[in-house]
C-alpha positions, 0 to 999 in steps of 0.5 A, a space after each residue: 660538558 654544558 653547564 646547567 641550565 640555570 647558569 647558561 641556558 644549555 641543555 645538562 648531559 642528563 636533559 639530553 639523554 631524556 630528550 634522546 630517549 623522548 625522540 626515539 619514542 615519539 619517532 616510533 609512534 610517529 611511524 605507527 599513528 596513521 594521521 603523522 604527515 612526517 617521518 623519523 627524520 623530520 621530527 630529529 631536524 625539528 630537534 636540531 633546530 629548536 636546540 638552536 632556537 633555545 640557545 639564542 633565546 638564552 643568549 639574548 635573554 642574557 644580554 637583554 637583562 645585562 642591559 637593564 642591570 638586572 643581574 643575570 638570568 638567574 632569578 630563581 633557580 630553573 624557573 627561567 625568566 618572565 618577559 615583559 612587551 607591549 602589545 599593539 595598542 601600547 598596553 604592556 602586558 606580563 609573559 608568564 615564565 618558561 616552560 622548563 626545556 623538557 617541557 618546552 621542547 615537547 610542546 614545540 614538538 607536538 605544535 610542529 607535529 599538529 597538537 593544540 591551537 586552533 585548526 589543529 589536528 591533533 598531537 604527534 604523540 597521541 595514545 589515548 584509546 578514547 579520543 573521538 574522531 573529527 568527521 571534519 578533519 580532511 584525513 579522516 576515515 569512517 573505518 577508524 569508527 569504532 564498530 557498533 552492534 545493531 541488534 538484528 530481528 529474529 524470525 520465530 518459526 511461528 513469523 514464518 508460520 504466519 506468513 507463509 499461510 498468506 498466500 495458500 488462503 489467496 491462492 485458493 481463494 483464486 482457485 477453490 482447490 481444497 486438495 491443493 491447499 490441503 497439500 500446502 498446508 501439509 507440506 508447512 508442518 508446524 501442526 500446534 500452529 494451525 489454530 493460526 491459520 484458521 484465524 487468518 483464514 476466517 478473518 481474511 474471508 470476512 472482508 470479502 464476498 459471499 463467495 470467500 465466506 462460503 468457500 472458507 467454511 468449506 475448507 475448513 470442514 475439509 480439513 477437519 481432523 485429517 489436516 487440523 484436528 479439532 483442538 486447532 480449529 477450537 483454539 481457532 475460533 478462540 483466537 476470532 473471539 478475543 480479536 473481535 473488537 480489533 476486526 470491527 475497526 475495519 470490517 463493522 459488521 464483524 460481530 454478525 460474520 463471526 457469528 455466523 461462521 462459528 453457527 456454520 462451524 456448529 453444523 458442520 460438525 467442526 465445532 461441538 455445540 458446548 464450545 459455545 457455553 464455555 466460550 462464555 466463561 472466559 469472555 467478558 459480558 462487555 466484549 464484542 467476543 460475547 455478543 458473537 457467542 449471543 449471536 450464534 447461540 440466538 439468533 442462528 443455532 436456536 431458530 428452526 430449520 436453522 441447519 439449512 438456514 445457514 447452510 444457504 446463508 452464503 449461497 452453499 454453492 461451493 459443496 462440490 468438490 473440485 475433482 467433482 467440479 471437474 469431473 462434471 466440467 468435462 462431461 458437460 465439454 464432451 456432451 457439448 462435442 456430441 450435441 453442438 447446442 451451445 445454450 444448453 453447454 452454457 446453462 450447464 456451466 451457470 448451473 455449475 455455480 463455481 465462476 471462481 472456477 470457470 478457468 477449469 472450463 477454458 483450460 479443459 474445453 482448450 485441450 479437448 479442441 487441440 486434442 480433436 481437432 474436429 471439435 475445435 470450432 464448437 469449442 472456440 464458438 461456446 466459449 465465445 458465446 461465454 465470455 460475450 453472455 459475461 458467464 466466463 469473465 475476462 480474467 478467468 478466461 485470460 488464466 485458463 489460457 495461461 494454464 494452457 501455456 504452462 502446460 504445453 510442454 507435457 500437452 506436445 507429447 501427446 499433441 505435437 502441433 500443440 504449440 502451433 495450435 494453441 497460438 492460432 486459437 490465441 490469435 483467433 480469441 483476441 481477433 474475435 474480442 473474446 481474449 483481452 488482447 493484454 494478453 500474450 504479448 511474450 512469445 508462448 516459446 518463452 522469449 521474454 522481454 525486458 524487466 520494465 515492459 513485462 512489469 508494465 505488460 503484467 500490470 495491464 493484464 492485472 488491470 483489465 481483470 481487475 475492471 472486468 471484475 468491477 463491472 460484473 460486481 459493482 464493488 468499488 471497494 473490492 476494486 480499490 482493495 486489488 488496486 492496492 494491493 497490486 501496487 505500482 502506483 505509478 502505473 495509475 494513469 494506465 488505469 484510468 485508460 484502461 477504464 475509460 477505454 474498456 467502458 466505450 465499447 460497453 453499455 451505458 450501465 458500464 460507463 455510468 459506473 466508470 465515471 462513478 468509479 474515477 470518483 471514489 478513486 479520486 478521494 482515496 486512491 488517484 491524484 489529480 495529476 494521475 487523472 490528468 495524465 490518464 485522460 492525456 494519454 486517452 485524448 493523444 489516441 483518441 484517433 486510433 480509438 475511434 477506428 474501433 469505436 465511431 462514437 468514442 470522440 463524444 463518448 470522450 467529451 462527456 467523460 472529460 466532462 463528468 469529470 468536471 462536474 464530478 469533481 474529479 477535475 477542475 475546469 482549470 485541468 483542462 487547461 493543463 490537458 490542453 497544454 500537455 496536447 499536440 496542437 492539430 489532434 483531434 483530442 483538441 476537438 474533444 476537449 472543447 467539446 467537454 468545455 462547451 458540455 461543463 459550462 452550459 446552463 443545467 450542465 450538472 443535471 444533465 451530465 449526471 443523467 447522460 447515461 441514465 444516471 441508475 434512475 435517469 431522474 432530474 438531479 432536482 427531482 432526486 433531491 427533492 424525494 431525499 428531502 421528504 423522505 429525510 423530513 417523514 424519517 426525523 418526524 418519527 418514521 422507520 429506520 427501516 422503511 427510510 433506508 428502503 426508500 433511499 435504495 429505491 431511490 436506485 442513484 447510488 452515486 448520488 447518496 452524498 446529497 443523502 449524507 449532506 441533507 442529513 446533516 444540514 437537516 440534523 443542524 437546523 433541527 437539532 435533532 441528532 437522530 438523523 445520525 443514527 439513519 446514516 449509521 443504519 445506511 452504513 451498516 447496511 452498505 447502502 451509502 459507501 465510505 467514499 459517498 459518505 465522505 463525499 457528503 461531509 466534504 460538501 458540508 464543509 466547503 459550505 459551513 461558512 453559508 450555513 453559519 449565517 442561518 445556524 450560528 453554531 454549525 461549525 461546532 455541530 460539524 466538528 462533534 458529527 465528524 468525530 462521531 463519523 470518525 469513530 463509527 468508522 464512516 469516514 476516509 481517515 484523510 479527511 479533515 475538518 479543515 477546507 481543503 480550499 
């Protein structure tokens, strides 16, 4: 048996057996720890060594302490021996004692197998169920990670509720099928939540045309008690009451409109005229809720006649039902037939009053020229005559031949040649400009190409309407609203493209209002670089263009050129146009022709006015009659007479120089009133948000001039912006730092 340990350094028979047992269990755990680079047999060599080790140490710390007459290694029972040596600066410095052997060998073990030290990855025998795992160790495995619950949204039904009633309000916004929505609305159940859908049907109608407005008071009488009973539409129009004051941050005209609509609701019987009294009850006197309530009850319901007044508010064109709409629309086809006047099928379609309707027109008097194929030519010449008077639009045209398409199937049954038919009369409408050629790029038998090109086929299509639409209305927030709408900002270019080339075979008012337009999109929508790429892209086909239009090289010119003056570009983009040009095209022509127009003496008056500008006034004649008017105004003048001379004044792309004028004017005289004409011409619509903005960015970019004269105008600026901010009249992207 080897002595013990104090007297020879070896291992007792009783230390084995603890270490044998210690062995065993970090060989097991060695086996199971996933981050062991050993095995079994590894870890029972290292013991053998480290025996050897031990034992020479204890021999040549015997022989050591022999040397020095010390008298053994003894010293103290099992605390083994402290060693004393020098480092390399000389220094000596005092070893702390041994570890005992258990413990000494259980620490070489864990070093051999990883643990401790630095750069370590950690011990051999490592059980800690805490331990945090090192992302940078090269062994390292995410799904060790302790997995963690992410607590996932729950959809209510009324989430859903809310948002499947979206697209049954556009859909029949697009179509004016009452039944149809109706039908939708059934077919969502979830009757106690319909109060909802009144408040989303209202208050999206709000923000959009006469049309809408009229169209959704309408639907509501239709669906008054067979699909929404009269609680729902009570509670509804409870809802609009106590969202108010969150609607006029984004429609300022709120009040009036609610008002208006709970006037109409009154007369169409939806509504009983007590809602009004006991609204007030749980309304504040403070809140714009009441002034609605004030409003409806004042203004609308207690004036004479006031049920015809408001019926003919929004224009009460839509009474008609569709089945009679469509009814009416296939007699007035079938007369048509019988009688060949075009003029009077025309004016029987306008009398019709339903243009958000007219896709029925294309759809029906399509069918009838397939169906009989004698009357086919007069079908296609009304329907020419149509679109070229812009009493059908393009989109409506464009969505009653697709209606068509889908309809072919069912149509072949009775008209085998159908299908044949209908692609000669689609060639022929887009040959004879009556069809946007956008449309029918995919084969009609359903061939469809690939998911890029048909994205990109479907955004022109979109595009084109979205244009047409504009040019009918003259609404440029319409306009921005559908463009956001639609999305694929990436496609914006094509936009400019498409409106650009569309204006060149239109009138000048069309083109006028195409510059005017790129202007408000380059302060909310476009980026320069969008502009710069769509007019590349227009001077790289200016050749191919020109077939079609013979003046569409000086057409470009002065587009390229009003862009410059404008604004919308800096003469510096030009130089990038250029470079971005082959260098033999004749979009190189062009663009040195925009140069020579931007850079001659009275460029800016006389770019303004080259398509007639509304009024064709000289720029310094228009500024002129807005300084009399804004000084007669600030004198004691009539909000109402001020804002009736800037209409007159017909240069709605120029009510910047208005805004500009104002505030200078407000400045020198101190006299903030002329704040309250610009709040009077916002209300009213007569100088839009991009105008505004426009306006209050020329202000700034000249503060610095203006500060000489008016020390404290940079002040005045900063409380006029803040005031503009919180009247709603600004784009929240403005700032009153220059942008330069």
């Amino acid at each position: 048996m080897a002595s013990p340990r104090k007297d020879g350094g070896f291992l007792t028979q009783d230390q084995r057996e603890k270490l044998r047992i210690a062995v065993q269990n970090a060989e097991t755990l060695s086996l199971a720890s996933p981050r062991s680079p050993t095995g079994s047999g590894t870890t029972s060599a290292l013991l053998q060594q480290y025996e050897q080790q031990l034992e020479q140490k204890r021999a040549a710390a015997a022989a050591a302490a022999a040397a020095r007459g010390g008298g053994g290694g003894g010293g103290g029972g099992g605390g083994g021996v402290r060693h004393v040596r020098r480092s390399h600066s000389g220094k000596t410095i005092k070893v702390k004692k041994e570890l005992p052997v258990l413990d000494y060998l259980a620490y070489e073990v864990s070093i051999a197998d990883g643990a401790g030290g630095k750069g370590t990855w950690g011990k051999l025998i490592d059980t800690d169920v805490d331990e945090c795992l090192d992302r940078n160790d090269p062994n390292y495995d995410s799904g060790e990670e302790p997995y963690e619950l992410v607590e996932a949204p729950v959809s209510t039904p009324l989430d859903d509720y809310k948002k499947a009633v979206v697209p049954i309000i556009e859909e029949y916004f697009s179509n004016g099928d009452v039944k149809l929505a109706a039908s939708d609305l059934k077919e969502l159940g979830y009757d106690d939540f319909h109060r909802y859908f009144v408040k989303k049907l209202v208050s999206m109608a709000m923000d959009r045309h006469d049309k809408e407005k009229e169209m959704t008071s309408v639907l509501l009488s239709s669906l008054y008690g067979n699909v929404i009973s009269s609680t729902q539409i009570r509670l509804g129009f409870v809802l609009l009451l106590d969202a108010v004051d969150d609607l006029v941050v984004d429609i300022p005209d709120a009040v009036d409109i609610l008002a208006l609509f709970i006037a109409r609701a009154v007369v169409d019987d939806i509504l009983p005229p007590a809602f009004l009294s006991k609204a007030k009850v749980s309304l504040s006197e403070s809140s714009k809720g009441m002034q609605v309530v004030q409003i409806a009850e004042k203004s609308y319901l207690s004036a004479p006649h006031h049920a015809e007044l408001i019926e003919r508010k929004w224009g009460g064109s839509t009474h008609i039902t569709v089945e009679e709409a469509k009814k009416r629309i296939t007699d007035l086809l079938k007369e048509y037939i019988k009688n060949g006047d075009t003029s009077e099928a025309c004016r029987c379609i306008r009398e019709l009053a339903v243009p958000f309707f007219h896709h029925e027109v294309v759809k029906r008097a399509l069918t009838l020229g397939m169906e009989s194929p004698d009357a086919e030519n007069l079908i296609t010449k009304l329907l020419k005559e149509a679109s070229e008077e812009c009493l059908i639009s393009s989109s409506q045209m464009m969505k009653g031949f697709s209606r068509v398409a889908e309809s072919l199937d069912d149509l072949s049954l009775d008209v085998p040649s159908a299908k044949s038919e209908f692609q000669l009369l689609v060639s022929k409408a887009i040959s004879e400009g009556w069809l946007d050629s956008s449309y029918g790029r995919s084969d009609v038998n359903g061939d469809v190409e690939d998911d890029e090109h048909e994205k990109l086929a479907r955004y022109k299509r979109e595009a084109v309407s979205i244009i047409h639409e504009y040019f009918l209305s003259d609404d440029t927030p319409e306009l921005i609203r559908s463009l956001k709408e639609l999305g694929y900002l990436e496609y914006n270019p094509i936009f400019v493209k498409k409106l650009i080339t569309i204006a060149l075979d239109r009138k000048n008012r069309e083109k006028e209002m195409a510059s005017v337009l790129l202007s408000s999109l380059s302060m909310e929508l476009f980026s320069t670089e969008d502009i710069v790429k769509g007019f590349v892209m227009l001077l790289e086909s200016a050749e191919d263009t020109a077939l079609d239009i013979l003046d569409a090289p000086d057409e470009l010119g002065l587009f390229l050129a009003r862009a410059v003056i404008d604004d919308v570009l800096a003469p510096l983009n030009l130089d990038e146009i250029s470079s971005k040009l082959p260098p033999d095209c004749s979009g190189v022509e062009i663009l040195n022709t925009a140069r020579s127009l931007a850079s001659a003496r009275h460029a800016g008056e006389r770019l303004l006015r080259c398509w007639g500008g509304g009024t064709g006034w000289a720029v310094e004649d228009a500024k002129d009659k807005i300084t009399k008017l804004l000084e007669e105004y600030e004198s004691g003048g009539d909000v109402g007479e001020a804002c009736n001379c800037i209409r007159e004044l017909g240069m709605s792309f120029f009510n910047h120089e208005v805004v500009k004028k104002a505030l200078v004017m407000a400045m020198e005289k101190k006299n903030e009133r002329i704040l309250d004409l610009l709040q009077e011409c916002f209300g009213e619509g007569i100088i839009t948000i991009n105008q505004m903005t426009k306006g209050f960015s020329r202000v700034r970019d000249g503060l610095d001039d203006l500060a000489l004269d008016i020390p404290d105008a940079r002040e005045k600026f900063v409380t006029y912006v803040e005031h503009a901010k919180k009247s709603g009249w600004l784009l929240p992207s403005f700032n009153v730092a220059s942008s330069t």
